[in-house]
C-alpha positions in Angstrom: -60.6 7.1 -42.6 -64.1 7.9 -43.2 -64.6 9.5 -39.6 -61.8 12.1 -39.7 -63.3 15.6 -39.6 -62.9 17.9 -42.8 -61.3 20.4 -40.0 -58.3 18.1 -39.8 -55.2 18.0 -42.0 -53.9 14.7 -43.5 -50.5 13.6 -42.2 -47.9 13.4 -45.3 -46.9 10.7 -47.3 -47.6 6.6 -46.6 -50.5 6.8 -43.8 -52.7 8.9 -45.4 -54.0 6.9 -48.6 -54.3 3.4 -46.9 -56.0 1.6 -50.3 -55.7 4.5 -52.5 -54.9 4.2 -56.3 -51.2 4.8 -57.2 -50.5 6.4 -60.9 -49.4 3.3 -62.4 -50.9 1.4 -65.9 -52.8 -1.0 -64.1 -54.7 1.7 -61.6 -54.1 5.0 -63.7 -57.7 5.2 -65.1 -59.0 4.4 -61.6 -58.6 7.9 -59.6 -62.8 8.7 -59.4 -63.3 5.0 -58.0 -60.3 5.4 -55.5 -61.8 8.8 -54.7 -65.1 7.5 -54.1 -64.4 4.5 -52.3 -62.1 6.4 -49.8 -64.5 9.3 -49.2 -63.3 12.3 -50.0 -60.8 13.9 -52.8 -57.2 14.4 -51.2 -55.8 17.6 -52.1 -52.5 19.0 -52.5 -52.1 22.6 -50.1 -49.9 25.0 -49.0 -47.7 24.8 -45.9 -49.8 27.9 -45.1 -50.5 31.2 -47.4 -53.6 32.7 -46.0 -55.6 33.6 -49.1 -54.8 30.7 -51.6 -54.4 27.9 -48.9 -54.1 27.8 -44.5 -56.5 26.8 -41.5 -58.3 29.0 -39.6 -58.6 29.3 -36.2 -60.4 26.4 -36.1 -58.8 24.2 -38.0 -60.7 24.5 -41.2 -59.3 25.3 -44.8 -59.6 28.4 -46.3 -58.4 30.1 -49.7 -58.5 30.3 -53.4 -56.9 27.0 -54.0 -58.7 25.5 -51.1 -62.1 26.6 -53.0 -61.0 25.0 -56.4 -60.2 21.4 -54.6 -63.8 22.0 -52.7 -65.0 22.7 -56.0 -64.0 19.2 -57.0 -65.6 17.3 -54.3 -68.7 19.2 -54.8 -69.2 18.0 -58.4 -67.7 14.4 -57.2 -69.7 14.1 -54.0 -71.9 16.8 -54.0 -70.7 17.8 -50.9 -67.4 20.7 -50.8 -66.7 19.1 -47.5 -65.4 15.9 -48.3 -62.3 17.2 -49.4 -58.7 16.5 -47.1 -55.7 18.8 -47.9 -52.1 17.8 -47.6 -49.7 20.9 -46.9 -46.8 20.1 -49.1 -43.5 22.2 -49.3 -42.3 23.1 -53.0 -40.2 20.3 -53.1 -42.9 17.9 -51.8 -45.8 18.8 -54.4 -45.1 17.8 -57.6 -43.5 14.2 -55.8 -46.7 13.8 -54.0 -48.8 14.2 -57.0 -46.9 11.9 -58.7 -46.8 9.2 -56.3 -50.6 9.4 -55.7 -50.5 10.7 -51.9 -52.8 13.7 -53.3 -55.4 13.0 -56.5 -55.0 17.0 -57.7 -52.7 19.8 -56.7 -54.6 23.0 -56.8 -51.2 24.7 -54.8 -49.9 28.2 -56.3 -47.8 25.6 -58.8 -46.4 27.5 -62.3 -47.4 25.8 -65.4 -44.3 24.9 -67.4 -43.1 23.0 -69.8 -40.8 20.8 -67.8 -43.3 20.0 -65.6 -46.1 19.4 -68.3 -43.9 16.4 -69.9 -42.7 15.1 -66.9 -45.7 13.0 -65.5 -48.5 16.0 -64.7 -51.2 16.9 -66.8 -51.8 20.8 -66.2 -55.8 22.0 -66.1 -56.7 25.3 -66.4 -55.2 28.2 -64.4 -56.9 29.6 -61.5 -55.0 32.2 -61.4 -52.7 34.4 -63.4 -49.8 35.8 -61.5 -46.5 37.8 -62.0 -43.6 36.5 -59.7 -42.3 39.4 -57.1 -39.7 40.5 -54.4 -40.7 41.6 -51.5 -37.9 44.3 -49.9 -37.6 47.3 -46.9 -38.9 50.3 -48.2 -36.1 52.2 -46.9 -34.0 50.3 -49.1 -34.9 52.7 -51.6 -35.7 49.9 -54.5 -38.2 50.9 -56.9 -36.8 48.1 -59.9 -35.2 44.8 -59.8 -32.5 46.2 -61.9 -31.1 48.1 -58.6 -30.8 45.0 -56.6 -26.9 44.8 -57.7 -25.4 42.3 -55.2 -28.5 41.7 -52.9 -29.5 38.1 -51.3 -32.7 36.8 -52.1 -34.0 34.4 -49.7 -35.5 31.6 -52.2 -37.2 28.1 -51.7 -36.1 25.2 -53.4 -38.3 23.4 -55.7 -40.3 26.4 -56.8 -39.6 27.9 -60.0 -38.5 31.3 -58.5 -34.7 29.9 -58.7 -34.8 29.8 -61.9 -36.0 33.5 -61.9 -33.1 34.7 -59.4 -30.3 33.2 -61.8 -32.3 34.6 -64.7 -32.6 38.1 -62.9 -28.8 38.2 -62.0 -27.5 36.7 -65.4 -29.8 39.1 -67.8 -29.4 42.4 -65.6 -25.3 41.3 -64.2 -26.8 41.8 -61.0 -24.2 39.0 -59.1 -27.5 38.2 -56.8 -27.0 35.9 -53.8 -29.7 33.3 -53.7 -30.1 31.8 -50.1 -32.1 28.5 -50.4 -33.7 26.7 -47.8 -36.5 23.8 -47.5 -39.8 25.2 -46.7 -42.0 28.5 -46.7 -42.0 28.8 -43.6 -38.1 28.9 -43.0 -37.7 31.1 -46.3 -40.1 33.8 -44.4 -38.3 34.0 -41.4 -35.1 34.3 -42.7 -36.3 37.3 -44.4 -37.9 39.1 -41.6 -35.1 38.6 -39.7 -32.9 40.5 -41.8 -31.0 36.9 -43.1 -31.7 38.5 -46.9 -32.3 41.6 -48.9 -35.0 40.5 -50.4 -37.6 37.3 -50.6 -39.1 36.1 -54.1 -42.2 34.3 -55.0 -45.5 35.1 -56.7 -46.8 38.4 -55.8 -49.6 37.4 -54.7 -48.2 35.7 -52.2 -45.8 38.3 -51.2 -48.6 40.1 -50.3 -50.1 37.8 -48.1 -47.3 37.6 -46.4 -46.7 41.0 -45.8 -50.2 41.1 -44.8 -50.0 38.7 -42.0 -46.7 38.1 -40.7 -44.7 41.9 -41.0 -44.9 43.2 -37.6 -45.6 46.7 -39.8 -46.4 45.7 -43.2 -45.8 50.0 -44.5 -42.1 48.9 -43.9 -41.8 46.6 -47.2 -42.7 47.2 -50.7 -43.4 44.7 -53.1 -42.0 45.3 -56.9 -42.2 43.1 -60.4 -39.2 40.4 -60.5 -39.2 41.0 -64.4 -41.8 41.7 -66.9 -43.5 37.9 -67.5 -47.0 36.3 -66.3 -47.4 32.7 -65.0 -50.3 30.8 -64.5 -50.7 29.1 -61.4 -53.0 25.9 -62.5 -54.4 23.0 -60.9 -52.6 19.8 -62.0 -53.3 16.3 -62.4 -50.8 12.8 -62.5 -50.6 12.1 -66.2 -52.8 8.5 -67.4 -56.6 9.3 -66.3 -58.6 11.1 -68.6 -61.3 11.3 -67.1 -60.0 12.6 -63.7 -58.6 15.2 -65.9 -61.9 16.0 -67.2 -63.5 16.5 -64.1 -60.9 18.5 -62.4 -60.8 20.8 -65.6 -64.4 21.3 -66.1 -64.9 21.8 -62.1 -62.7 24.9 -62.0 -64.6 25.9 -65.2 -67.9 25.8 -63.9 -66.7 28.6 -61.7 -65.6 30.7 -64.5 -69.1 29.8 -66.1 -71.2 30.7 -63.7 -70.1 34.4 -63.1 -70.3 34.6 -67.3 -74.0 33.9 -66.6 -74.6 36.1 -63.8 -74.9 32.6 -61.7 -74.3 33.3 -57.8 -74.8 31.4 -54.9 -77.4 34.0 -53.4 -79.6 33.1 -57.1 -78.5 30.1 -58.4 -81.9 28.2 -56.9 -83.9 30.4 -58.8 -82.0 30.2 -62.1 -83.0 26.6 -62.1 -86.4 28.0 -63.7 -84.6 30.3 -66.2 -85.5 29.5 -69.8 -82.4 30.2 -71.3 -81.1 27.0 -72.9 -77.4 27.6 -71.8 -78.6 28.1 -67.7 -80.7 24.8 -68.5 -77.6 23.0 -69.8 -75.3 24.1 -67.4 -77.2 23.6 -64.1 -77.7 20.4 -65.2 -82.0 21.0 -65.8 -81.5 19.6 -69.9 -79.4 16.5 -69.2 -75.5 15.5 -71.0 -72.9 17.4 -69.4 -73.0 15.2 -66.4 -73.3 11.9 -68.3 -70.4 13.6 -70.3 -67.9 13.3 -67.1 -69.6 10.6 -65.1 -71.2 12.7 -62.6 -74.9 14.0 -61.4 -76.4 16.0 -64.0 -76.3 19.0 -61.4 -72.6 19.2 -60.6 -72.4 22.3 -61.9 -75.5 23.7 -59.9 -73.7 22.3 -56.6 -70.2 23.7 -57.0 -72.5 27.3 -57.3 -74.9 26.2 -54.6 -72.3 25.4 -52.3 -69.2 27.9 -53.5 -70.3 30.6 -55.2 -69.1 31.9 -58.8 -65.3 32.4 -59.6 -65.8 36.4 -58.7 -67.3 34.9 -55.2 -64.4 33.1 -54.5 -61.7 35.5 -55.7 -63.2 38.6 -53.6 -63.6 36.1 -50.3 -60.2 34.6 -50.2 -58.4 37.5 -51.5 -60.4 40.2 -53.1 -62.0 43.3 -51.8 -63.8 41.4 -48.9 -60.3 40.0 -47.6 -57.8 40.8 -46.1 -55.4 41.1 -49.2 -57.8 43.4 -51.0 -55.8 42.6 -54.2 -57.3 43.6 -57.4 -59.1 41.0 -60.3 -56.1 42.3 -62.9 -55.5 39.4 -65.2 -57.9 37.5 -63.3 -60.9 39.4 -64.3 -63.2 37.8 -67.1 -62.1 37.9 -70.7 -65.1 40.2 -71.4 -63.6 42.3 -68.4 -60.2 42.6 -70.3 -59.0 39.5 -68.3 -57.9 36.4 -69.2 -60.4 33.9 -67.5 -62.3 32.9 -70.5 -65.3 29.9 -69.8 -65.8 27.1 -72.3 -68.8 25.5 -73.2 -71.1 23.4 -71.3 -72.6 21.6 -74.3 
């Protein structure tokens, strides 16, 4: 396994974890020895939402959620690159994490509480989203209150059927939900006129409309209701300190753009006197005895990735494609609702 290339994708399920730990008592606190002894941290991905998680042209993984698994194998490995991701479907992820075929799912997944106490340990988000329906402009919708009697292509295993039947039932809307397997399929039902509408986060609406409407001006993209969910990297449930790591991995992210920490600056940072730069790049020693990892994890995620604001404005900030805005996702002393913890 050790000489596929980080451009290729993992196939799904049995063949890809030959040897790997499985989430049961006797291996559950074993993840970072699995991990290291296979090579690389397997990652759960999407099927394919450019900005949070697809290929490019040459086969290599890009996005936000891409970023926060690379994250992880930089503070594991020191290396971003040894990182494999699995594209899952909706009804895939959660199963896949469970079962051990991925160590972390970083995959535009809702934290809830049904999920939370049913086997996954939730980290922090990595980003804060509001789900959405995507329509025709000509349609003339401006609020999902008028959608009396439309069909909403949905896919199953995402939370977004429970926000159909929740949309229909509060505003007696009598919406059709039309369900089908993958992201893929949901999409092209809905550009080719199968529904009305098509619902998931609106984030990722916006990719879509971005990439794959032959004239994206035709569709508009409008709140499902008024409520906020926070996509979140999530563990399997039984290794603390896998939890740790993954946790404090995405933090150091959030971190370093609190402390003005880039990529272009972090080298020279390493000379900074103040004590919180010292502690967190790893130059006064504990945080990575802490988590069982080099005393400079921190300083590699940075060195190799960039700050959180880095990887928001690449993937799907003002220097993408998406150009969406920080919003929620700006710092908390931005008015956001990214807020760093402490690296002592």
């Amino acid at each position: 396994m050790s000489s596929i290339k980080h451009t290729l994708t993992i196939p799904l399920l049995g063949a890809i974890l030959t040897g790997a730990a499985i989430a049961t008592p006797a291996s559950a606190q074993q993840t970072v020895e699995a991990i290291k002894q296979r090579g690389f941290v397997s990652c759960g991905a999407s099927q394919g939402t450019p900005g949070f998680g697809a290929p490019d042209q040459n086969g290599y993984w890009r996005g936000l959620d891409v970023d926060t698994c690379r994250a992880i194998a930089a503070a594991v490995f020191g290396d971003k690159d040894k990182a494999r991701f699995v594209p899952l479907t909706g009804q895939q992820r959660l199963t896949a994490l469970q079962t051990g075929e991925v160590d972390v799912l970083p995959r535009t997944t809702t934290w809830t509480l049904q999920r939370d106490a049913n086997g996954v340990n939730f980290t922090v988000p990595n980003y804060y989203e509001y789900p959405g329906v995507m329509l025709r402009k000509d349609l003339g919708v401006t609020s999902a209150k008028e959608m009396k009697g439309a069909t909403v292509c949905v896919q199953t295993g995402s939370t977004t059927e429970v926000t159909v039947a929740d949309m229909s039932k509060t505003h007696a809307l009598d919406l059709k939900p039309v369900v089908f397997d993958t992201v893929s399929s949901t999409r092209q039902a809905f550009f080719s006129g199968r529904c009305d509408a098509l619902i998931t986060d609106a984030s990722a609406l916006a990719s879509v409309r971005a990439t794959q409407a032959k004239n994206p001006d035709e569709y508009v993209i409008i709140p499902a209701n008024d409520k906020m969910e926070a996509l979140t990297p999530a563990v399997r449930h039984g290794d603390d300190r896998w939890f740790d790591i993954v946790k404090w991995s995405f933090q150091a992210l959030i971190m370093a753009e609190q402390l003005g920490l880039t990529q272009a600056n972090v080298d020279d940072r390493l000379e900074s006197d103040d004590p919180t730069v010292r502690r967190f790049l790893g130059v006064e020693v504990g945080n990575g005895k802490a988590l069982g990892l080099d005393e400079r994890f921190a300083y590699n995620i940075v060195r190799q990735l960039g700050n959180y604001a880095e990887i928001f404005d690449r993937n799907v900030g003002k220097d993408s494609p998406l150009k969406l805005e920080r919003g929620p996702n700006r710092l908390y002393r931005d008015g956001g609702l990214m807020f760093p913890l402490a690296f002592n």
